[in-house]
N, C-alpha and C positions, 0 to 999 in steps of 0.2 A: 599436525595441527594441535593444538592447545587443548586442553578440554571446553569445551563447548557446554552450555548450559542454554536453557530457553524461561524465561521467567514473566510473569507476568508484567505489563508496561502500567506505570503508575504515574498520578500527575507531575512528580520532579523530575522525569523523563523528558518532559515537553522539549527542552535543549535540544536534548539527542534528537527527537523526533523532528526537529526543524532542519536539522543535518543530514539525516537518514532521505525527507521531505524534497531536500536538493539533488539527489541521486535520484531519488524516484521519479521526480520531473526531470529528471535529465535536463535542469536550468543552470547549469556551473558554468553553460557558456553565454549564457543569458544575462547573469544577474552577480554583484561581485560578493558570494558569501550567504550563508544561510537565512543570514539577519534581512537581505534585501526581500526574502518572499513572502513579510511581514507586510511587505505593500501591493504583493499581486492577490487582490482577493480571491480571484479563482484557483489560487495555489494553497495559501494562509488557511482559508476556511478546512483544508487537513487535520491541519493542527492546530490552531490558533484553541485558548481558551481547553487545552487536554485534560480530560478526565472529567466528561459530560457522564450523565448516567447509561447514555447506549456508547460511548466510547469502550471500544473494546481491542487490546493489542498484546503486542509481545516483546519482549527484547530479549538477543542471543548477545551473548556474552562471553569471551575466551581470557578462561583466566581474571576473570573479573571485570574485563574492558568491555564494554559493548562495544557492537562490531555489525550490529545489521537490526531491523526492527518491523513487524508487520502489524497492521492497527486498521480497524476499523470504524469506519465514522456514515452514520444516518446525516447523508446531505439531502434535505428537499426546502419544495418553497424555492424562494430565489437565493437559495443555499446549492442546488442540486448542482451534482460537478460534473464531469467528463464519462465518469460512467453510470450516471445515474439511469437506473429504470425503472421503480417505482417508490413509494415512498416509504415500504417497507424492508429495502433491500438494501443495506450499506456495502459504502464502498472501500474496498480494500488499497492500500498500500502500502509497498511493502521494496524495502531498499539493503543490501549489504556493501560494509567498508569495497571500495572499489579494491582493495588487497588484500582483500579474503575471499573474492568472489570462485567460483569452480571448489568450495571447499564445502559442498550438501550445507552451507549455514539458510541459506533461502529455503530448502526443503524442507530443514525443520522449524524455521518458523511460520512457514505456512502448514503443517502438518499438525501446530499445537494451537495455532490462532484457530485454523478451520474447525478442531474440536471444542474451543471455549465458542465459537461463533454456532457452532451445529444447535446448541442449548438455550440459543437466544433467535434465530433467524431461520427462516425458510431457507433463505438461498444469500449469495454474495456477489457484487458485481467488481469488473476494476475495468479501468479502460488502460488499451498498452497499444507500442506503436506496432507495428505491423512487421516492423524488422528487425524489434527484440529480442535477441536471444529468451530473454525469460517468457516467451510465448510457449514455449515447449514444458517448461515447468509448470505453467499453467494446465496446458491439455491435459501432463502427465497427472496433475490433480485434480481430473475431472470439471474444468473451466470449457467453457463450451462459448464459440460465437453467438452472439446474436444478430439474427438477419436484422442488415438495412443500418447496420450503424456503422457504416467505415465514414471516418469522415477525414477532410484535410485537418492534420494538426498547427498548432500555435510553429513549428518548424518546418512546414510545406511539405508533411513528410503524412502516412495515412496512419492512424489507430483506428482502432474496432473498440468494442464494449465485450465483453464475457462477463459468463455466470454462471455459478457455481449453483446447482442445485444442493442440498442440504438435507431436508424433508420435505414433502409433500403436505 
């Protein structure tokens, strides 16, 4: 692998973030292209508008290319999205180039977001499908289910909600 770098995510990132956003929903078979999730607001509200003052993220980068990106965003109100659980707890996601993936690039961007997020938040939520592989990368980071939230997904398939305690 390339050298790998993990750098903070800044508002002229928002592009990538809209690309990384389409892996994260797993909507490439949904939707034709990054640009279409500009119209699903329960997708958009991710990223739409990057680099609010609780906007908090990451980009991993090989060799200078970004290649994977994990961000967190305070959705509430009739903002609140898929893993929302209260309204002090944002929600994570977090996407790698589908051709870098099995290469630890998700480990350390979730390994450097969770510590820029430990200094601003109690805890973190994400909602994921149930037959993700990156469910195990979750656990391994201390992601824990929360009871009573499986629900049917937008692809008839089940997600849960987790959350990452932080501090107390």
């Amino acid at each position: 692998m390339d050298e790998l770098t993990v750098r903070a995510a800044v508002a002229d990132d928002e592009p990538f973030l809209w690309r990384m956003l389409l892996e994260a929903a797993h909507a490439g078979d949904e939707v034709d292209g990054p640009d279409a999730l500009k119209a699903m607001p329960e997708l958009a509200r991710y990223v739409a508008g990057w680099g609010r003052a609780d906007d908090v993220g990451v980009i991993a980068t090989c060799d200078g290319e970004p290649v994977g990106a994990a961000w967190l965003r305070l959705l509430v109100g009739d903002q609140a999205a898929y893993g929302y659980v209260d309204d002090g707890t944002p929600e994570l996601a977090i996407a790698v180039d589908p051709a870098r993936t099995g290469q630890g690039i998700g480990g350390a961007l979730l390994a450097r977001l969770l510590a820029e997020a430990e200094r601003r938040f109690a805890a973190v939520s994400l909602s994921v499908r149930a037959d993700n592989d990156a469910l195990r990368l979750y656990e391994r980071f201390g992601f824990r289910p929360v009871a009573g939230t499986a629900i049917e997904n937008r692809v008839g398939g089940t997600s849960i909600t987790m959350v990452r305690v932080l501090r107390d």
